[in-house]
C-alpha beads as a LAMMPS data file, in Angstrom:
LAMMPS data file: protein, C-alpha beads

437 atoms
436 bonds

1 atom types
1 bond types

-500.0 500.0 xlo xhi
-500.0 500.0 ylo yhi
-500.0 500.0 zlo zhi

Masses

1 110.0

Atoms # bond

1 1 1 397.674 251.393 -38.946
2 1 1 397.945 252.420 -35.312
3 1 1 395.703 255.303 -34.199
4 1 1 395.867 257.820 -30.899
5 1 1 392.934 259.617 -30.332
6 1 1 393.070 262.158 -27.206
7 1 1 390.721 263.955 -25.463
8 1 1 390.115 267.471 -26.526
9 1 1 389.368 269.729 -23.488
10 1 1 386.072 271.041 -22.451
11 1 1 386.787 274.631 -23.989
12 1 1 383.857 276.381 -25.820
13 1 1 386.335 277.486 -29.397
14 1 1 386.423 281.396 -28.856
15 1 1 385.216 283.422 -32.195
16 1 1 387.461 284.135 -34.312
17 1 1 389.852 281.090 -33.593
18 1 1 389.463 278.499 -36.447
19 1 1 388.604 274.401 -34.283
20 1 1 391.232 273.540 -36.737
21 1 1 394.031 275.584 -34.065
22 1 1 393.323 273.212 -31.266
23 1 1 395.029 270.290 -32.831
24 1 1 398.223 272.979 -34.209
25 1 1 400.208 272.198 -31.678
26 1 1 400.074 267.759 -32.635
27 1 1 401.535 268.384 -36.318
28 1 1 404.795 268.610 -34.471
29 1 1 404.687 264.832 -34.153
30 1 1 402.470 263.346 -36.976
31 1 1 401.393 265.321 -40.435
32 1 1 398.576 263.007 -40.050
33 1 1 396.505 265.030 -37.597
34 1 1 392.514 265.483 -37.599
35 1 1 389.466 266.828 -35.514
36 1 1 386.431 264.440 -35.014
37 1 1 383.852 265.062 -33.039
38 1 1 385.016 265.713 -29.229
39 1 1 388.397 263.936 -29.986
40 1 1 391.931 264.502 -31.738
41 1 1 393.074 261.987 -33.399
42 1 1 396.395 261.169 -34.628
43 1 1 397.838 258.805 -37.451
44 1 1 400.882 257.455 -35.889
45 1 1 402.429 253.901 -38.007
46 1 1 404.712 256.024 -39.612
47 1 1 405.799 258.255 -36.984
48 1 1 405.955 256.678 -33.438
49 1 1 409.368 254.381 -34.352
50 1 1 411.294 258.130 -34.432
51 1 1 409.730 259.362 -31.224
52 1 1 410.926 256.125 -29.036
53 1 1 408.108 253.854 -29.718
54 1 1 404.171 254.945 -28.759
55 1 1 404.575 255.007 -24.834
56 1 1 407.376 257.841 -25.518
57 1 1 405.471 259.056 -28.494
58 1 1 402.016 259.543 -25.563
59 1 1 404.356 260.988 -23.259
60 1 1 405.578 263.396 -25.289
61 1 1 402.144 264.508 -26.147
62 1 1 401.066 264.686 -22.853
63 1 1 403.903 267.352 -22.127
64 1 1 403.176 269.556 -25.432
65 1 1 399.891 269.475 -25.020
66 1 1 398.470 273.328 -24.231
67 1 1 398.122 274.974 -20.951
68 1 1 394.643 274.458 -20.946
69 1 1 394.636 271.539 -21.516
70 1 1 397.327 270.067 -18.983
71 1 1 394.629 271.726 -16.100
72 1 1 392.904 269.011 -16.297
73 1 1 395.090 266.433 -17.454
74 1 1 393.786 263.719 -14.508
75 1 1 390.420 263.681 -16.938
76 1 1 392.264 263.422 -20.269
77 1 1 392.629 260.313 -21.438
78 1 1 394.139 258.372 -24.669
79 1 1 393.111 255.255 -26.269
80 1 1 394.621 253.492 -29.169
81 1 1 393.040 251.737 -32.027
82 1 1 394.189 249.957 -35.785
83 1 1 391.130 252.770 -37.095
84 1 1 390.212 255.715 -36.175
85 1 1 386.894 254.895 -34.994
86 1 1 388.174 252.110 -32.988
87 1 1 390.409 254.246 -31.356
88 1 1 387.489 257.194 -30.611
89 1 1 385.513 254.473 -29.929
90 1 1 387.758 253.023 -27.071
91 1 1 388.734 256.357 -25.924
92 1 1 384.421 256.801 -25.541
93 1 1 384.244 253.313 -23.521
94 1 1 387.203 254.489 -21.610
95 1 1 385.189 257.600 -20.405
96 1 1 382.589 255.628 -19.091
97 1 1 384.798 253.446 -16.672
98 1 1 384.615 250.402 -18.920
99 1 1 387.574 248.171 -19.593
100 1 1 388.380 247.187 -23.242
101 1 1 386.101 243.944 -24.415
102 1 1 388.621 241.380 -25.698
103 1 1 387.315 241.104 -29.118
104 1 1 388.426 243.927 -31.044
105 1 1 386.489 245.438 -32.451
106 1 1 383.279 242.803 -32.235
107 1 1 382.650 243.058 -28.560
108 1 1 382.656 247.878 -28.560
109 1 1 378.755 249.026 -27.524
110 1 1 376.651 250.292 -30.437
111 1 1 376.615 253.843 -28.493
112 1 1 380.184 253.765 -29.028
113 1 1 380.163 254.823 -33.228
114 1 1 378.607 258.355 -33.968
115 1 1 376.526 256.900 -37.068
116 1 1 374.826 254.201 -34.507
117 1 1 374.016 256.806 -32.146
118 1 1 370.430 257.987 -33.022
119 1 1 369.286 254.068 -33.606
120 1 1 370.684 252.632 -30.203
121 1 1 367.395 252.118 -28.855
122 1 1 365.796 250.494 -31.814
123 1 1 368.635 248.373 -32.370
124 1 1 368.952 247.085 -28.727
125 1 1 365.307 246.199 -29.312
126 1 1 366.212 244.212 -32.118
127 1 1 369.116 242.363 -29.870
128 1 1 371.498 244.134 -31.217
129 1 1 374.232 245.407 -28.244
130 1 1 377.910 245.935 -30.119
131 1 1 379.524 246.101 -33.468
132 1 1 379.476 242.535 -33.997
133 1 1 375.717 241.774 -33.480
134 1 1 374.760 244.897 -36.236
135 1 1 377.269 242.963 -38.485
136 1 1 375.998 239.848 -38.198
137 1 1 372.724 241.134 -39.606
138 1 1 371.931 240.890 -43.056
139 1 1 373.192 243.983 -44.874
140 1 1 370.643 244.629 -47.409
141 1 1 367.599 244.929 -44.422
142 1 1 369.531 246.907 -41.969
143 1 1 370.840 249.445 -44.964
144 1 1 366.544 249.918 -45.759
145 1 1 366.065 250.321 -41.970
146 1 1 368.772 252.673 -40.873
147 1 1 369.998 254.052 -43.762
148 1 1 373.680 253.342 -45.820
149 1 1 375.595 255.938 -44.102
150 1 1 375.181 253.513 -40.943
151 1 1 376.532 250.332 -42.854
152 1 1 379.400 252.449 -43.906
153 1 1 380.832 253.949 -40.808
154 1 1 380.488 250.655 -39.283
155 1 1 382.733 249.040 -42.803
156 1 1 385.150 252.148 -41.959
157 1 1 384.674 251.551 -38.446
158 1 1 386.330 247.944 -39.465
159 1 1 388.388 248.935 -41.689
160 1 1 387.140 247.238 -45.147
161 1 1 386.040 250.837 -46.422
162 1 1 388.298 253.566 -46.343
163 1 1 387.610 256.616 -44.464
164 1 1 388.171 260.393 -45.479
165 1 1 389.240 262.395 -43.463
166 1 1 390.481 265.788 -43.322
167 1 1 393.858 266.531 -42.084
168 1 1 394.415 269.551 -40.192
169 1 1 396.779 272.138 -42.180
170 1 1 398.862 274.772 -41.273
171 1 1 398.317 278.712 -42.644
172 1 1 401.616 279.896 -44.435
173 1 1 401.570 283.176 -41.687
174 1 1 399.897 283.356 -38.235
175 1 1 397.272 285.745 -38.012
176 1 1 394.303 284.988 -35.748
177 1 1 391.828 287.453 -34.195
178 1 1 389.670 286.987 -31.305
179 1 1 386.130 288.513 -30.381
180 1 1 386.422 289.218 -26.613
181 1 1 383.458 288.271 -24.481
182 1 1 383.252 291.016 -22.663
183 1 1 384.741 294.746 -23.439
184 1 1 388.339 295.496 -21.717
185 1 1 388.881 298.506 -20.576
186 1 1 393.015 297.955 -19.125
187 1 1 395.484 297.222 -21.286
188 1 1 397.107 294.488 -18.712
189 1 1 393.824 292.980 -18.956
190 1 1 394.603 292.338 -22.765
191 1 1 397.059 289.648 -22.102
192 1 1 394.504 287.271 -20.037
193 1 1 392.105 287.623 -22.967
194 1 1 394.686 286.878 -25.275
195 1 1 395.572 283.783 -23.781
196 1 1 394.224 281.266 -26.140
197 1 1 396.058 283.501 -29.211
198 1 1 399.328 282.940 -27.104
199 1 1 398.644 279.008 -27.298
200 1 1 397.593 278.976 -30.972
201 1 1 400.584 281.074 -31.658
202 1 1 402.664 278.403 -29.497
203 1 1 400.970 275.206 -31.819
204 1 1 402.329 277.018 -35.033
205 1 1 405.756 277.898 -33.811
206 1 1 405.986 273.932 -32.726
207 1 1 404.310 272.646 -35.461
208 1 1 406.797 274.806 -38.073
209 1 1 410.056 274.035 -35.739
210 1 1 410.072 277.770 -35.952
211 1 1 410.772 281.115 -33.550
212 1 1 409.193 284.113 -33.134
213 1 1 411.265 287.066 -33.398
214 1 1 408.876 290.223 -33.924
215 1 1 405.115 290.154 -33.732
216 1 1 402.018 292.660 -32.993
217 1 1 399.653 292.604 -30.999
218 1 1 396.721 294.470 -31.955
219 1 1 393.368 295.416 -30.260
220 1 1 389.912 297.096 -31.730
221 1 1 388.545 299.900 -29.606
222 1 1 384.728 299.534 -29.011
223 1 1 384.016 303.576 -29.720
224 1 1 384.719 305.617 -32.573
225 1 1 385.088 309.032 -30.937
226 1 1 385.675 310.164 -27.386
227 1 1 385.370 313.572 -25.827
228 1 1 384.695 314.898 -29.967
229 1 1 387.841 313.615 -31.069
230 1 1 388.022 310.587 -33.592
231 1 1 389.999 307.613 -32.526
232 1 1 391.937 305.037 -34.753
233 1 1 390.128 301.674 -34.973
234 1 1 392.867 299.777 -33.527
235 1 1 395.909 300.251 -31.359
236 1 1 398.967 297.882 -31.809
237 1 1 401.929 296.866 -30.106
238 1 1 405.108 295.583 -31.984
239 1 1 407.357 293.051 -29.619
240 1 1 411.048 292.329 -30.964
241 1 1 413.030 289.227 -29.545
242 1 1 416.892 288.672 -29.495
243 1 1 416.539 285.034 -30.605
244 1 1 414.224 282.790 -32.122
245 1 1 411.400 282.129 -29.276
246 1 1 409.080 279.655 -28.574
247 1 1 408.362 279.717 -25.401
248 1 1 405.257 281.315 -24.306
249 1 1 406.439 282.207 -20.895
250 1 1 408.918 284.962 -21.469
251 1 1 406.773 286.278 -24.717
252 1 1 404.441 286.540 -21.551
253 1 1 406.400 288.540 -19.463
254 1 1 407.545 290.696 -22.248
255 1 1 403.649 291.585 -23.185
256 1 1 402.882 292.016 -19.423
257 1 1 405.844 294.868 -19.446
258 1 1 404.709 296.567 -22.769
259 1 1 401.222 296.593 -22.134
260 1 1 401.757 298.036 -18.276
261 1 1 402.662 300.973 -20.098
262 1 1 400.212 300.897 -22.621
263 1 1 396.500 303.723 -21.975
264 1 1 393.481 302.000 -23.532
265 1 1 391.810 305.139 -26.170
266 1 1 388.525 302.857 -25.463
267 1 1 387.391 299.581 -24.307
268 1 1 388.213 296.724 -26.364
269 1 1 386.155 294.457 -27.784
270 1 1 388.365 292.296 -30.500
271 1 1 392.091 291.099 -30.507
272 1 1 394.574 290.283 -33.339
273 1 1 397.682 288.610 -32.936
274 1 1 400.198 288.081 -35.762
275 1 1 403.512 286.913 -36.242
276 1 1 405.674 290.157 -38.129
277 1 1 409.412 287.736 -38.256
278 1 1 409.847 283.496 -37.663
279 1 1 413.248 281.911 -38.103
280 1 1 414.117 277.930 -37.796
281 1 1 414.468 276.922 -33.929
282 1 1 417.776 275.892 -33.631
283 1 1 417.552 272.742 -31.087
284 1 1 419.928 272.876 -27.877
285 1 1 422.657 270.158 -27.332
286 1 1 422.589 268.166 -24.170
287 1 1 424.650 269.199 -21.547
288 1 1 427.879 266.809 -20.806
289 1 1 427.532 267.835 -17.223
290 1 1 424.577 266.945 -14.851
291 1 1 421.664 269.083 -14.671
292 1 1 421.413 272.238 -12.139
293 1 1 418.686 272.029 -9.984
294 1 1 416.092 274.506 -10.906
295 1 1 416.366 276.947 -8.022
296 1 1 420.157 277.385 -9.416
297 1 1 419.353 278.123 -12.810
298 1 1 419.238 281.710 -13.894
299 1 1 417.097 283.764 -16.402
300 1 1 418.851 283.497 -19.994
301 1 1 421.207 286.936 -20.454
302 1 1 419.356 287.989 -23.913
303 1 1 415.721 287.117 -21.875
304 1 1 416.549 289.563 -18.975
305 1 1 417.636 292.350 -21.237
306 1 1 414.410 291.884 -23.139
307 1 1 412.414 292.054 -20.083
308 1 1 414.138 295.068 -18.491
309 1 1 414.210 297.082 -22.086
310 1 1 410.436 296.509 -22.137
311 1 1 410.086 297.451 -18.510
312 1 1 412.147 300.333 -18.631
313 1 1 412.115 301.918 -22.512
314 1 1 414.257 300.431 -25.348
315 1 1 416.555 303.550 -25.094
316 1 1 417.632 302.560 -21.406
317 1 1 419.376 300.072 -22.004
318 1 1 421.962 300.168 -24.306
319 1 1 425.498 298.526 -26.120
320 1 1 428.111 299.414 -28.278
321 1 1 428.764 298.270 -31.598
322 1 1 430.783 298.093 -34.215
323 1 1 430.608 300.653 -37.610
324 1 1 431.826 300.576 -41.085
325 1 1 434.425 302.920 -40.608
326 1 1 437.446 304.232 -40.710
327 1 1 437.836 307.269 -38.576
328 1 1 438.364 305.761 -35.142
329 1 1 435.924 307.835 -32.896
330 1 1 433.337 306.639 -35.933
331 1 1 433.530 303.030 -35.488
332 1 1 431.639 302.406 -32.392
333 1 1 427.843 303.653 -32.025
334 1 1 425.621 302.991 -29.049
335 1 1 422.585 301.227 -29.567
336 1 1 419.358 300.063 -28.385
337 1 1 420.408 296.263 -26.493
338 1 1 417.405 294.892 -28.127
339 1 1 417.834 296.519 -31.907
340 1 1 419.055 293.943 -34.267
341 1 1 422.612 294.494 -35.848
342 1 1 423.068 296.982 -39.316
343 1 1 424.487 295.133 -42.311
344 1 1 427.185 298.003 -41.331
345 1 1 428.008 296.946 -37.926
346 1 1 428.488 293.301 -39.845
347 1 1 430.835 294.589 -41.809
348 1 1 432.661 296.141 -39.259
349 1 1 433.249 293.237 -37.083
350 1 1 435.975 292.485 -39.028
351 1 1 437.920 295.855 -39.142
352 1 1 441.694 295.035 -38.586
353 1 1 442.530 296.846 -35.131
354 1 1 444.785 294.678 -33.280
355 1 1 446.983 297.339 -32.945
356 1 1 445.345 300.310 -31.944
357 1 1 445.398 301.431 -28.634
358 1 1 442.328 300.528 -26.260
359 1 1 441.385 304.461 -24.902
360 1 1 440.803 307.355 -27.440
361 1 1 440.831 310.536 -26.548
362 1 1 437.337 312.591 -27.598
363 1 1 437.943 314.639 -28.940
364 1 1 441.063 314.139 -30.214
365 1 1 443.677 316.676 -28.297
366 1 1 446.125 319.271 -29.936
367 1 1 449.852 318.776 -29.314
368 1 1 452.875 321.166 -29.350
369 1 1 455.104 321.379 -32.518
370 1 1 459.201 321.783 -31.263
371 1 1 460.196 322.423 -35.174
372 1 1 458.217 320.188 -36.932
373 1 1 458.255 317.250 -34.227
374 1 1 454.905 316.894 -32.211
375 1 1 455.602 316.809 -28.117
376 1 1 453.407 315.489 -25.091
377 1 1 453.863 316.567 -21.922
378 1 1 456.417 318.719 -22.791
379 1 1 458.754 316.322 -24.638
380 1 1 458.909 315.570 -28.009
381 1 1 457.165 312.166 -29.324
382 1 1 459.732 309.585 -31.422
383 1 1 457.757 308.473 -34.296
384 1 1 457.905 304.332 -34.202
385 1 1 455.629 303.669 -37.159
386 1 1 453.298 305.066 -39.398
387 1 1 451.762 306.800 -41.071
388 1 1 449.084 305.079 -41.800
389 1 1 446.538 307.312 -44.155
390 1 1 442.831 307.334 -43.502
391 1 1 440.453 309.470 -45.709
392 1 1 436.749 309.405 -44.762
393 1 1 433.755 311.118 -44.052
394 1 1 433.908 313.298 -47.727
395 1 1 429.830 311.376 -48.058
396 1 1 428.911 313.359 -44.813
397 1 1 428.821 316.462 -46.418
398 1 1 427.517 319.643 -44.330
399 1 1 425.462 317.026 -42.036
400 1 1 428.780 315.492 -40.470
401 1 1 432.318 316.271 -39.644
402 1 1 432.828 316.819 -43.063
403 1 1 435.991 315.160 -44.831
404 1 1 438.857 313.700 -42.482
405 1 1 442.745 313.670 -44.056
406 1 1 444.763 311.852 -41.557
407 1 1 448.095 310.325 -41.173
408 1 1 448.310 307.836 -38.104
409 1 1 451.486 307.227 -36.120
410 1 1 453.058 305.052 -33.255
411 1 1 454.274 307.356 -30.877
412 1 1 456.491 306.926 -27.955
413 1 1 458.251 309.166 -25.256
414 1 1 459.095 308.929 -21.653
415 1 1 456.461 310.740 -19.957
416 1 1 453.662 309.896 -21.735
417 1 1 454.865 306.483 -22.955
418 1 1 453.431 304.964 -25.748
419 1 1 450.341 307.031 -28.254
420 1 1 448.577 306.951 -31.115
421 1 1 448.899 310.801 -32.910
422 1 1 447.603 311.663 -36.126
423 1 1 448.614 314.716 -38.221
424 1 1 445.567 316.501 -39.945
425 1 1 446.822 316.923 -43.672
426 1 1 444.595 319.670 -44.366
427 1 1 446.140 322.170 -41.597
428 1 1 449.194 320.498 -40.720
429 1 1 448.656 320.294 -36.772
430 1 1 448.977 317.334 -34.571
431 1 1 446.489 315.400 -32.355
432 1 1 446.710 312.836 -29.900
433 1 1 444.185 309.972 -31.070
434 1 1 444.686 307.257 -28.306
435 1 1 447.134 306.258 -25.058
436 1 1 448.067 302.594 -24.317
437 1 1 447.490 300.963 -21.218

Bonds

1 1 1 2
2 1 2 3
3 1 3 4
4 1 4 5
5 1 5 6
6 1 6 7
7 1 7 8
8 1 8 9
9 1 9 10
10 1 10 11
11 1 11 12
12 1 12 13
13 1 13 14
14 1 14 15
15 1 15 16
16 1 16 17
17 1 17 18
18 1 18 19
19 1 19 20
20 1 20 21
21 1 21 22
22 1 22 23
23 1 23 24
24 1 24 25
25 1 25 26
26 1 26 27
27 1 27 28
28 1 28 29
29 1 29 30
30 1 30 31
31 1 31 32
32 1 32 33
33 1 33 34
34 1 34 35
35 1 35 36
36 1 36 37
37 1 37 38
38 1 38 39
39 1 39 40
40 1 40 41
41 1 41 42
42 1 42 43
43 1 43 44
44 1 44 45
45 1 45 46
46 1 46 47
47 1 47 48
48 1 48 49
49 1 49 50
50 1 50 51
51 1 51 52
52 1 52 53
53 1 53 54
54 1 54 55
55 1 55 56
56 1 56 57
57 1 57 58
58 1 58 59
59 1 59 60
60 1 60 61
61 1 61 62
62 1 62 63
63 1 63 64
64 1 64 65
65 1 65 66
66 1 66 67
67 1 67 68
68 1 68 69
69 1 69 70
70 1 70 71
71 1 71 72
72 1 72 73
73 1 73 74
74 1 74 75
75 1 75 76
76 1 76 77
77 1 77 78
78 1 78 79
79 1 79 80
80 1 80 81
81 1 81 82
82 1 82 83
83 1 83 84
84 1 84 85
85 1 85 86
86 1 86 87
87 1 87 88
88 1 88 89
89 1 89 90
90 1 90 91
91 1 91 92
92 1 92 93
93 1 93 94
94 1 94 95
95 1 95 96
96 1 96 97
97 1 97 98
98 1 98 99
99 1 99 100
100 1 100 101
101 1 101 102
102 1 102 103
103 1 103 104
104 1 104 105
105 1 105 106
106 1 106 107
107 1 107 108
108 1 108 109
109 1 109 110
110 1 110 111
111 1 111 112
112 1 112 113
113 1 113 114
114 1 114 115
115 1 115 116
116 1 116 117
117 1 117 118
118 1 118 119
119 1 119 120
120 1 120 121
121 1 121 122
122 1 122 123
123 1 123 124
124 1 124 125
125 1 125 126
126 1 126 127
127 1 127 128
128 1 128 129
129 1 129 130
130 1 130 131
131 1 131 132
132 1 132 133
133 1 133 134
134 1 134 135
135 1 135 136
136 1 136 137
137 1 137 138
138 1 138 139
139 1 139 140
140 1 140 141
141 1 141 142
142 1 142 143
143 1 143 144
144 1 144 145
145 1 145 146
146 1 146 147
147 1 147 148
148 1 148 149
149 1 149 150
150 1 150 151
151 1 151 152
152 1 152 153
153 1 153 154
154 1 154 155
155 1 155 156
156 1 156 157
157 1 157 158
158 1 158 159
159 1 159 160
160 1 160 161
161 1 161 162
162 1 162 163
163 1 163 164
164 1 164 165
165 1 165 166
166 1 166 167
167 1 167 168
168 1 168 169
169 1 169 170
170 1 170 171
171 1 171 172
172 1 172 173
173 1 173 174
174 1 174 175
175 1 175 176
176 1 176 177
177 1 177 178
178 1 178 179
179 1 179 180
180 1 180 181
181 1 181 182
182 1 182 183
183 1 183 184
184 1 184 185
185 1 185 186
186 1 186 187
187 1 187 188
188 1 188 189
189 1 189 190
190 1 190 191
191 1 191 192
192 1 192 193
193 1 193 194
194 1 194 195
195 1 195 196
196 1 196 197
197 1 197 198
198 1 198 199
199 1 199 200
200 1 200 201
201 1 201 202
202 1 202 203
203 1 203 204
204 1 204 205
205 1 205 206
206 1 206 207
207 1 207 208
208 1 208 209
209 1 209 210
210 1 210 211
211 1 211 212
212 1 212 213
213 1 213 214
214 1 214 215
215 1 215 216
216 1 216 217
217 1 217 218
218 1 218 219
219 1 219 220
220 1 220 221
221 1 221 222
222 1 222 223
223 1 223 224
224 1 224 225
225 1 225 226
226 1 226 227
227 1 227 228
228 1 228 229
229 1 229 230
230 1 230 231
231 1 231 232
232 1 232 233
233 1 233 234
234 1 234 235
235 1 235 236
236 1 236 237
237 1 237 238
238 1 238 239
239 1 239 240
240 1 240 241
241 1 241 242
242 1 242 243
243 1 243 244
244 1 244 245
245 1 245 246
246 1 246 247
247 1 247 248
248 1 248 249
249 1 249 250
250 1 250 251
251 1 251 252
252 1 252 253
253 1 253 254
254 1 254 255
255 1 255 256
256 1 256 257
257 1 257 258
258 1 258 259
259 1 259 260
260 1 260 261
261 1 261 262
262 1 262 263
263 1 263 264
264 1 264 265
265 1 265 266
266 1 266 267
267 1 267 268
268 1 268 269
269 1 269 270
270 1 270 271
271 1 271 272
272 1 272 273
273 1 273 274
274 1 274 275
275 1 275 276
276 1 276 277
277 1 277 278
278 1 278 279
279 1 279 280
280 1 280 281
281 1 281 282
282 1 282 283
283 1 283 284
284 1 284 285
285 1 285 286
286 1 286 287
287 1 287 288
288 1 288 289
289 1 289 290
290 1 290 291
291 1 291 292
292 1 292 293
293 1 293 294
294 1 294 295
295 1 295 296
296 1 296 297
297 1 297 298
298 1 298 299
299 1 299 300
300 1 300 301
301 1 301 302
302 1 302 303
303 1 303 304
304 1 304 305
305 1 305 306
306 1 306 307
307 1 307 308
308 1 308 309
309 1 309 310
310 1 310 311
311 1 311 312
312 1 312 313
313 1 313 314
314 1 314 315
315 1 315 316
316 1 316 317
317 1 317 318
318 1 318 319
319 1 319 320
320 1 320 321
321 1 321 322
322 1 322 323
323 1 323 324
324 1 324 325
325 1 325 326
326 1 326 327
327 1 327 328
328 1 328 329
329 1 329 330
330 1 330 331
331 1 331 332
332 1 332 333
333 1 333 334
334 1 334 335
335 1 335 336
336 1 336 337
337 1 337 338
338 1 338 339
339 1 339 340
340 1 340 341
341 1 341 342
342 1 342 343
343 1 343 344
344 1 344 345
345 1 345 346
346 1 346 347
347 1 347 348
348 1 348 349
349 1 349 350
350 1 350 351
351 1 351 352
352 1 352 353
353 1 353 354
354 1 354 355
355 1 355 356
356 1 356 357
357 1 357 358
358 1 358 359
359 1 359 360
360 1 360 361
361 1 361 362
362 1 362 363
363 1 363 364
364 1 364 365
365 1 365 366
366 1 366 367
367 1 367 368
368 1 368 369
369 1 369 370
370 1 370 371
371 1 371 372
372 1 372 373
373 1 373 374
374 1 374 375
375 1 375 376
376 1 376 377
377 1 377 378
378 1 378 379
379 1 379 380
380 1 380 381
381 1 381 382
382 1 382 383
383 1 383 384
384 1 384 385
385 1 385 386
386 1 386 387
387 1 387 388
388 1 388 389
389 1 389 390
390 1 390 391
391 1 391 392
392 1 392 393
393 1 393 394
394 1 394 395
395 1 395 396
396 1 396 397
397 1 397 398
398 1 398 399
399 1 399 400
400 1 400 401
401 1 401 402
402 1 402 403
403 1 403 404
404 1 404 405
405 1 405 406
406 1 406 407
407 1 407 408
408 1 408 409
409 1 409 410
410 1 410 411
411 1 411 412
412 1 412 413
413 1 413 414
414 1 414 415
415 1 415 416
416 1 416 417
417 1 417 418
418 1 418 419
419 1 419 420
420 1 420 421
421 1 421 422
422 1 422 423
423 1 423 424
424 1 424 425
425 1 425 426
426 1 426 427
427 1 427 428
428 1 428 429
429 1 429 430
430 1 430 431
431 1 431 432
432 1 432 433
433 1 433 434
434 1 434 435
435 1 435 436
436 1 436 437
C-alpha cells in the first residue's frame, strides 16, 4: 500500500484554526489523508492510477499545495514508503542528507521511528543502530526494557500490525475564526491577517470540488465603547461572486476593494471567515487552439465587473434585465451588474417579442385622431395588424401605474414609416408605443 508523506511547513498553527485545516487542501486527491507528527501523509494505492501514475500524482501536489507552503518549496521534500512510518521515516532520513539504505525497511536508523526516539542512546549502547538490529532482539526482553508501545510501532512500522490512524475530515460548512496576534487598527490590514483563513477556505473549496459564491467576513472589535457610545461586537462584510470561485486571487482583490472602504469602530483583535453560498465547480474544457501567452490574456468579463462594483459601489455599475411582464416599458429593469437574477427576470427571458419594435417611446406619446383614425406627423397611420390586448398592472394598486387596458397595433405611414400604437381602452385616445429602425 503505497504511502506519500510531505513535509508540512514550518508555520506555528494560528488559534483558532483547527491542525486538521493544513492537510484540507490534499483530500482533493486521496480521502485517505492524515497529520502525524511534522508530516502529511497520504494513502495513495487506490488513487494515484487516476491522477497519471505517482510522479503526476507528486506533481500535482506540489502545485496545490498552499501559498505558504510553495515559499519554501526548495526545502519541502516527499518520500514514499509501503507504510506510513516507512514513508515518514524516509522522508526524516531524507532531511538529514542521507540516501535511502537498500534494505527496506531493515537498514532505516533507530532515530528515524517516533516510539524509538527517547531510547536511541540506550539502544545504540546495546548495538542496536536500525530497525533490523531492534528486531532481531528477542521480543519478550526488549518489550520489559522499553516498554510494548515500542515493539508495536516498530510491528506497524513493518507492517505485521495494523496502524490507526485518523483521517482528516471535512466540516459540512466553513466557518473558521482566527485570534490575531496583534490588534489591527485598518481595515486593509484585515486581509494580511486573514491570510491563512483565505488558504483554509481555498483547501475546502478544492477538497469539496466546490465555489464560493457569497461569504462574510467578520472581525471582533477589541473595545466595547468609544467616545460613550456602545459599539457592536463585530463588524462584517458580505462579498457576492458572479460564478462559482475558487481562486483565491480575485476573492483577494475583491476583499482588498471592500475593505479600502471599510472605517475600523476599534482595533481588532479576532477574525471570522465563513462561507454564506458554495455551488459545484464546473471544470473548464481544453482549448482546441494553442495557448495565449500570458501577457495576452485578459481579466475574465464577470471578474472585472466584480472588481470595479466593489471599487466603485454596487449601484455604479449597472445592466438591464428582463421582467415578468406585459406592459412593454415594464419589462426591462436596471439592476445592480453583480445582483443575481429574480425568479421573475427568469421567467421573462422567454417573453415572445420578436416582433416588437427595438425603441419605445417613454413615455408613450399622444397622437391626433382625423375621425376615428390615429395620425403621426400629420398623416393618418394604416393599421397593418393588431390589436393585440394587454391587461396588466390591476396588482399595483395605488403604489403603481395602476391598471393598463391596451390594444396594440402595427402601424405604418409615409412619414413616419413603420410604429407600434396602442389605443388606451379606458379613454379611447391613441399613443405611440415604439418606432422601427
Amino acid at each position: 500500500m503505497p504511502w506519500l508523506a510531505w513535509l508540512l511547513p514550518c508555520i506555528d498553527p494560528a488559534p483558532g484554526v483547527p491542525p486538521d485545516a493544513q492537510g484540507w487542501w490534499a483530500l482533493r486527491f486521496t480521502p485517505c489523508v492524515t497529520l502525524l507528527d511534522e508530516a502529511l501523509l497520504l494513502e495513495v494505492d487506490s488513487v494515484e492510477r487516476l491522477w497519471g501514475g505517482r510522479a503526476a500524482l507528486q506533481a500535482l501536489l506540489r502545485n496545490q499545495a498552499p501559498a505558504a507552503a510553495q515559499e519554501n518549496a526548495a526545502d519541502q521534500a516527499w518520500a514514499t514508503g509501503p507504510t506510513a512510518l516507512q514513508a515518514l521515516a524516509l522522508l526524516r532520513l531524507q532531511r538529514m542528507g542521507r540516501s535511502p539504505p537498500q534494505r527496506l525497511p531493515h537498514d532505516l536508523p533507530i532515530a528515524t521511528l517516533t516510539a524509538l526516539r527517547p531510547h536511541v542512546a540506550a539502544l545504540q549502547h546495546l548495538g542496536c543502530r536500525s530497525w533490523g538490529d531492534l528486531r532481531a532482539l528477542p521480543r519478550a526482553g526488549l518489550a520489559r526494557r522499553f516498554g510494548a508501545a515500542c515493539l508495536l510501532a516498530l510491528d506497524q512500522a513493518w507492517g505485521d500490525a495494523p496502524h490507526g490512524l485518523t483521517w482528516i475530515t471535512l466540516p459540512e460548512r466553513f466557518a473558521l475564526e482566527l485570534e490575531l496576534s496583534a490588534l489591527v487598527e485598518s481595515a486593509p490590514a484585515l486581509l494580511m491577517a486573514g491570510q491563512r483563513l483565505l488558504d483554509a477556505l481555498q483547501g475546502w473549496l478544492r477538497a469539496r470540488q466546490q465555489g464560493v459564491l457569497a461569504l462574510e467576513l467578520a472581525w471582533r472589535h477589541d473595545l466595547r465603547r468609544v467616545d460613550g457610545v456602545d459599539l457592536p461586537p463585530w463588524q462584517s462584510l458580505e462579498l457576492r461572486t458572479a460564478e462559482p470561485l475558487q481562486a483565491m486571487a480575485h476573492l483577494r482583490r475583491l476583499l482588498a476593494e471592500r475593505l479600502a472602504h471599510q472605517r475600523l469602530a476599534a482595533p481588532v483583535n479576532r477574525l471570522a471567515l465563513r462561507s454564506l453560498q458554495t455551488a459545484p465547480l464546473a471544470q473548464a474544457s481544453a482549448s482546441l487552439l494553442p495557448p495565449a501567452p500570458d501577457e495576452a490574456r485578459g481579466e475574465p468579463w464577470h471578474q472585472l465587473i466584480e472588481r470595479l462594483s466593489a471599487r466603485l459601489g454596487p449601484a455604479s455599475l449597472q445592466v438591464a434585465r428582463l421582467h415578468a411582464d406585459h406592459r412593454p416599458e415594464r419589462m426591462q429593469h436596471w439592476h445592480p451588474a453583480i445582483t443575481p437574477p429574480s425568479p421573475a427576470q427568469d421567467e421573462a427571458a422567454d417573453s415572445p417579442a420578436g416582433l416588437w419594435p427595438p425603441w419605445l417611446v417613454r413615455p408613450p406619446q399622444p397622437l391626433d385622431l382625423q375621425g376615428h383614425r390615429p395620425c403621426l406627423l400629420g398623416r393618418p397611420l394604416r393599421l397593418l395588424a393588431g390589436p393585440q390586448r394587454v391587461e396588466a398592472g390591476w396588482w399595483e394598486g395605488e403604489s403603481g401605474t395602476g391598471l393598463a387596458r391596451r390594444d396594440y397595433f402595427l402601424a405604418h405611414n409615409a412619414a413616419a414609416g413603420s410604429v407600434w400604437v396602442f389605443r388606451d381602452r379606458a379613454t379611447g385616445g391613441w399613443f405611440l408605443q415604439g418606432v422601427y429602425g
